[in-house]
N, CA and C of each residue as an Amber inpcrd file, in Angstrom:
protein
   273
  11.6880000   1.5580000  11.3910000  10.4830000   0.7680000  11.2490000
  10.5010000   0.1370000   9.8510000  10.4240000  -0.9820000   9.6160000
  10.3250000  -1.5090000   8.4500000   9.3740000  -1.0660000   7.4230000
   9.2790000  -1.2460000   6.1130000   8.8730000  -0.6200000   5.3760000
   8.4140000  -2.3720000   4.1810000   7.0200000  -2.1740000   3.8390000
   5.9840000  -3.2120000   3.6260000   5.8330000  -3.1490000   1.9620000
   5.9630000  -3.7420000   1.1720000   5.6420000  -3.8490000  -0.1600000
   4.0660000  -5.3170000  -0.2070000   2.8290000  -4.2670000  -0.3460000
   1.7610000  -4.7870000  -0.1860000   1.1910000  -5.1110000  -1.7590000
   0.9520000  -6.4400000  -2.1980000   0.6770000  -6.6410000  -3.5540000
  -0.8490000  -7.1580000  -3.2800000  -1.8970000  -6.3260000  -3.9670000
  -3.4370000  -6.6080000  -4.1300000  -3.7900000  -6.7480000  -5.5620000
  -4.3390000  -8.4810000  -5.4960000  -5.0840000  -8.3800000  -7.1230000
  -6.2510000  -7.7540000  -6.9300000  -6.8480000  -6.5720000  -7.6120000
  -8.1720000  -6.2590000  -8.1920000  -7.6220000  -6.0110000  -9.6620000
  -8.6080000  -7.0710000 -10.0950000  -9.0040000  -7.1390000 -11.5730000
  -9.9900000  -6.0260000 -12.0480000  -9.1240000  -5.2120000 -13.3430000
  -9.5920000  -4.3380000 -13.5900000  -8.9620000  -2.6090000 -12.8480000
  -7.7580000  -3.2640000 -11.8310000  -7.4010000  -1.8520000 -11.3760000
  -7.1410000  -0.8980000 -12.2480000  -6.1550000  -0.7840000 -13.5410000
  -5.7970000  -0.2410000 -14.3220000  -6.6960000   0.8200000 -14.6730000
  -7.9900000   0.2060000 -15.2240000  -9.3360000   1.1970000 -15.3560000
  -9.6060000   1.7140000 -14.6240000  -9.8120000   1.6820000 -13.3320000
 -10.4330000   2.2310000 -12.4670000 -10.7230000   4.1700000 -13.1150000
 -11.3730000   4.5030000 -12.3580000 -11.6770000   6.0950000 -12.7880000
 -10.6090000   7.0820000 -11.8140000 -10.4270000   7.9420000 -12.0160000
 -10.0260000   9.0390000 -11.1640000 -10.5750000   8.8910000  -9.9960000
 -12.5080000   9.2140000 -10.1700000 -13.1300000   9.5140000  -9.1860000
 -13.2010000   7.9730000  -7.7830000 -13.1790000   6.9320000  -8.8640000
 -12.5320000   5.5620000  -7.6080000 -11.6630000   5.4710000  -6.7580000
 -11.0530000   6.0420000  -7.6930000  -9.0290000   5.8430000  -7.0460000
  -9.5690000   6.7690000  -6.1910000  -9.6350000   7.8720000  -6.2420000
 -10.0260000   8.8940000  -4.9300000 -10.5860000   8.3960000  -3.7700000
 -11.6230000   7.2690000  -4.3960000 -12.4930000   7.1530000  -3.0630000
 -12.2300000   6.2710000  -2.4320000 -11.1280000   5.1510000  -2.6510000
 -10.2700000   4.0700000  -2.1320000  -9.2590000   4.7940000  -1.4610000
  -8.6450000   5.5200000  -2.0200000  -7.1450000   6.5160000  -1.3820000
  -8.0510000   7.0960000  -0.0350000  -9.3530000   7.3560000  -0.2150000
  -9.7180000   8.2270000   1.1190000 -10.1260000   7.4490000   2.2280000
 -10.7620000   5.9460000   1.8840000 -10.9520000   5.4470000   2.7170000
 -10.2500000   4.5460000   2.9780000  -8.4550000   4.5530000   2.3140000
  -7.5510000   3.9660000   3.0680000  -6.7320000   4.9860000   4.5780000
  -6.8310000   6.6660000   4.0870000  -6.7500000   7.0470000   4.7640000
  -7.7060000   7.5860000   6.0030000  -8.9470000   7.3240000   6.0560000
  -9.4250000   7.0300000   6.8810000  -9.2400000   6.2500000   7.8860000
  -9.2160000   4.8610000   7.3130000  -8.7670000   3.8740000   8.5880000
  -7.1230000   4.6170000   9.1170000  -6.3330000   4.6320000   8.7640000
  -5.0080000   5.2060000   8.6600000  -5.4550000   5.8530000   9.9560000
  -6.2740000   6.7820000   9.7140000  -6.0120000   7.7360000  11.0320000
  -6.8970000   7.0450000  11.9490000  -7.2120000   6.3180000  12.1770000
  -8.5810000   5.4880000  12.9470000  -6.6310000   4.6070000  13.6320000
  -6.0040000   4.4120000  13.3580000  -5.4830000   3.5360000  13.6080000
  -4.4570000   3.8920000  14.4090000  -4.1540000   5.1700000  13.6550000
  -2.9390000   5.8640000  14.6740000  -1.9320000   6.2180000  13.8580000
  -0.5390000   6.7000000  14.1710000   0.4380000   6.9770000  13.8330000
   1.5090000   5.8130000  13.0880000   1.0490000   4.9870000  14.0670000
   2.3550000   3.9400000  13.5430000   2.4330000   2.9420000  12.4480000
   1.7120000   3.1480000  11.4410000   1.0690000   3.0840000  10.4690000
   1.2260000   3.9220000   9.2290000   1.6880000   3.8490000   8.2740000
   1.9070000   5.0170000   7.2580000   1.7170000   4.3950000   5.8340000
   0.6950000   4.5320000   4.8910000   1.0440000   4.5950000   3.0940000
   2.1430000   5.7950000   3.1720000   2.6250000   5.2270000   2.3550000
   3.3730000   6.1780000   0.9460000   3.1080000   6.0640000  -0.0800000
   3.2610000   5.1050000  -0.7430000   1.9750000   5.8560000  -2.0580000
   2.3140000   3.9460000  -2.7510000   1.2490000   4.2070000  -3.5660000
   0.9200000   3.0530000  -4.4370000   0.6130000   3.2870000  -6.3190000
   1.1550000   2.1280000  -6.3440000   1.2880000   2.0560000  -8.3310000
  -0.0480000   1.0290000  -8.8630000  -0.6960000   1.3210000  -9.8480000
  -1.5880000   0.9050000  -9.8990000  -1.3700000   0.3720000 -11.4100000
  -1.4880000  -0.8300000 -11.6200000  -1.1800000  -1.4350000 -12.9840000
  -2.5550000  -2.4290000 -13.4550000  -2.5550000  -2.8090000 -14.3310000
  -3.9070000  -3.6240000 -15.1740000  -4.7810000  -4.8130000 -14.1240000
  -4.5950000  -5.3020000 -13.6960000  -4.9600000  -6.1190000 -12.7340000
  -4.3260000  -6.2870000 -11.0900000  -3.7370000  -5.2610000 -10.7030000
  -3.3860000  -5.1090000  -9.4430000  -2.7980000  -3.8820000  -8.9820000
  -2.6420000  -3.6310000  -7.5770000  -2.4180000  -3.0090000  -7.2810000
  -0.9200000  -2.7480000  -5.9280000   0.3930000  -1.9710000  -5.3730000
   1.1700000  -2.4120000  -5.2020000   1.2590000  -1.2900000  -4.0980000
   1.7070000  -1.3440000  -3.3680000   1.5790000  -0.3990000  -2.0730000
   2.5950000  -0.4190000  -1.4190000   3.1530000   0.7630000  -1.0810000
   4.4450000   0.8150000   0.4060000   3.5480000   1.2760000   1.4260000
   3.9840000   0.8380000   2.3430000   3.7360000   1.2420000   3.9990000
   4.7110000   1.5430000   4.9360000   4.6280000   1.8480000   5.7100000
   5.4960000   1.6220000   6.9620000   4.8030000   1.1520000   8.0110000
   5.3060000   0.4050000   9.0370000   4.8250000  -0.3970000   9.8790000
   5.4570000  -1.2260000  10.7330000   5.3680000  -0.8800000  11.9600000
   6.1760000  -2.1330000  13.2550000   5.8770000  -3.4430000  12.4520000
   5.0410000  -3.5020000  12.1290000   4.6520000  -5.2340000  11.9430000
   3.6580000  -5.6430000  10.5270000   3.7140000  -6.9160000  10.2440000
   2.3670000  -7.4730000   9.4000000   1.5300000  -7.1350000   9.7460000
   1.3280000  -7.3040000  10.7650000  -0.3210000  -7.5750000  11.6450000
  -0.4360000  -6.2590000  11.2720000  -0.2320000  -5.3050000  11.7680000
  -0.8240000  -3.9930000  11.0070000  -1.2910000  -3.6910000   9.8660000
  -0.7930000  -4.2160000   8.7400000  -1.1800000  -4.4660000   7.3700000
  -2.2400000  -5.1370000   7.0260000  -2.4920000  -6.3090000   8.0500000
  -3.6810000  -6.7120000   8.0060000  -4.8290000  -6.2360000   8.1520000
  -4.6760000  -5.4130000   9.5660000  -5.2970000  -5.1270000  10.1970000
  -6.2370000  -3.9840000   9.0490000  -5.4270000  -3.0030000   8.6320000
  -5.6820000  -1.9010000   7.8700000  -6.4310000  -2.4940000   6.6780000
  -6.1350000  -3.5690000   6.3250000  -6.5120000  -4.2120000   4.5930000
  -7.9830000  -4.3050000   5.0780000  -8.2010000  -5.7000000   5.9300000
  -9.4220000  -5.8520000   6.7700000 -10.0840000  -4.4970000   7.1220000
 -10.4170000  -3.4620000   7.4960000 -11.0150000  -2.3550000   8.0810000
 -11.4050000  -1.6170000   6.7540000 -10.3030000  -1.4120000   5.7830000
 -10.5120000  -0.9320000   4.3670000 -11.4250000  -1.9710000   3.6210000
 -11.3860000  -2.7520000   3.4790000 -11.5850000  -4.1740000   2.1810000
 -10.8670000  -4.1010000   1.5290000  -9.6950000  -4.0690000   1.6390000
  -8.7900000  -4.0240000   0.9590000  -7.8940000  -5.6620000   1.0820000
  -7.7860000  -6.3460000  -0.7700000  -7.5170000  -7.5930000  -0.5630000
  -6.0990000  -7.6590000  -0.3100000  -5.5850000  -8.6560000  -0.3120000
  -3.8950000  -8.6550000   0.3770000  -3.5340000 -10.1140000  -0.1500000
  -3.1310000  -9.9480000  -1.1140000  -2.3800000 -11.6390000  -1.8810000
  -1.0080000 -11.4280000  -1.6880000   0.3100000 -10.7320000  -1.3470000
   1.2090000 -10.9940000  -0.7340000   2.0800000  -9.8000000   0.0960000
   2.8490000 -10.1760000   1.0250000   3.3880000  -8.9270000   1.7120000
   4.7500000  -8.8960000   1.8870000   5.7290000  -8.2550000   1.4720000
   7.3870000  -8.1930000   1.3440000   7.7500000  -7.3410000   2.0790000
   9.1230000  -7.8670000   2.8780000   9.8760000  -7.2180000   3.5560000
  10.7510000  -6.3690000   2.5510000  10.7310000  -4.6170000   2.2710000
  11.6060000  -3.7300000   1.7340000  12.8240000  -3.9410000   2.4710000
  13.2810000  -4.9670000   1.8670000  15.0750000  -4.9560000   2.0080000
  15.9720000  -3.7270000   2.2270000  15.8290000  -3.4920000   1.0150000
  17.0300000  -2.0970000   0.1680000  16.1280000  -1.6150000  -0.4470000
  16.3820000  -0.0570000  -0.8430000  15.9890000   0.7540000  -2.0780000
  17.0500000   1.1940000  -3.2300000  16.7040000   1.2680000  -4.6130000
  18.3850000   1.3850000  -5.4130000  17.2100000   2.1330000  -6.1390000
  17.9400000   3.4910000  -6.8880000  17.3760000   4.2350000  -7.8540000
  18.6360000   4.3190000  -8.8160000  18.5340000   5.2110000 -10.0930000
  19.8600000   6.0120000 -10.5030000  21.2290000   6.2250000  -9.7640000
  20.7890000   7.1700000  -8.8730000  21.1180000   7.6200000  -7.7310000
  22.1610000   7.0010000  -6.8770000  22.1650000   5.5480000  -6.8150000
  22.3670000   4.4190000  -6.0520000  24.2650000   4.4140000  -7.1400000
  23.9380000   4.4950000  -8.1960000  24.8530000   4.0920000  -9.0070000
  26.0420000   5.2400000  -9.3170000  25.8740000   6.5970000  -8.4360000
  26.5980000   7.2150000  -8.3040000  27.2870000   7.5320000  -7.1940000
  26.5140000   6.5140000  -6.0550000  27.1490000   6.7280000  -4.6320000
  28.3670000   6.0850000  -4.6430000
């Protein structure tokens, strides 16, 4: 299943509080399970004005779907090509 690199501007992410981030993470996984299985976060990086997300997912439309149900904004969506770590450079 392909795997989704989801880029959201919120201005001001960086700040956000602990207790925010919590309550966004819960009601992304909320919809998550509202939605089903075929559907997956893995986790997201959160930098000064945006925010950056992996998924897994048959499709876009799912990504949408999930952003929409969350409020969650969606300014662009990438196909995860490859992954390369350290790691990569010793294979």
């Amino acid at each position: 299943m392909p795997t989704y690199l989801i880029e959201r501007d919120i201005p001001g992410a960086g700040q956000l509080s602990p207790e925010a981030l919590k309550a966004i993470s819960q009601r992304s996984c909320s919809v998550l399970k509202n939605m089903g299985p075929d559907i997956q976060w893995l986790e997201s990086y959160v930098v000064d004005d945006k925010v950056y997300c992996l998924y897994i997912a048959p499709n876009e439309r799912m990504i949408h779907e999930h952003a929409e149900a969350g409020g969650f904004p969606v300014t662009a969506i990438r196909t995860v090509r490859s992954r390369i770590s350290p790691a990569t450079a010793e294979a």
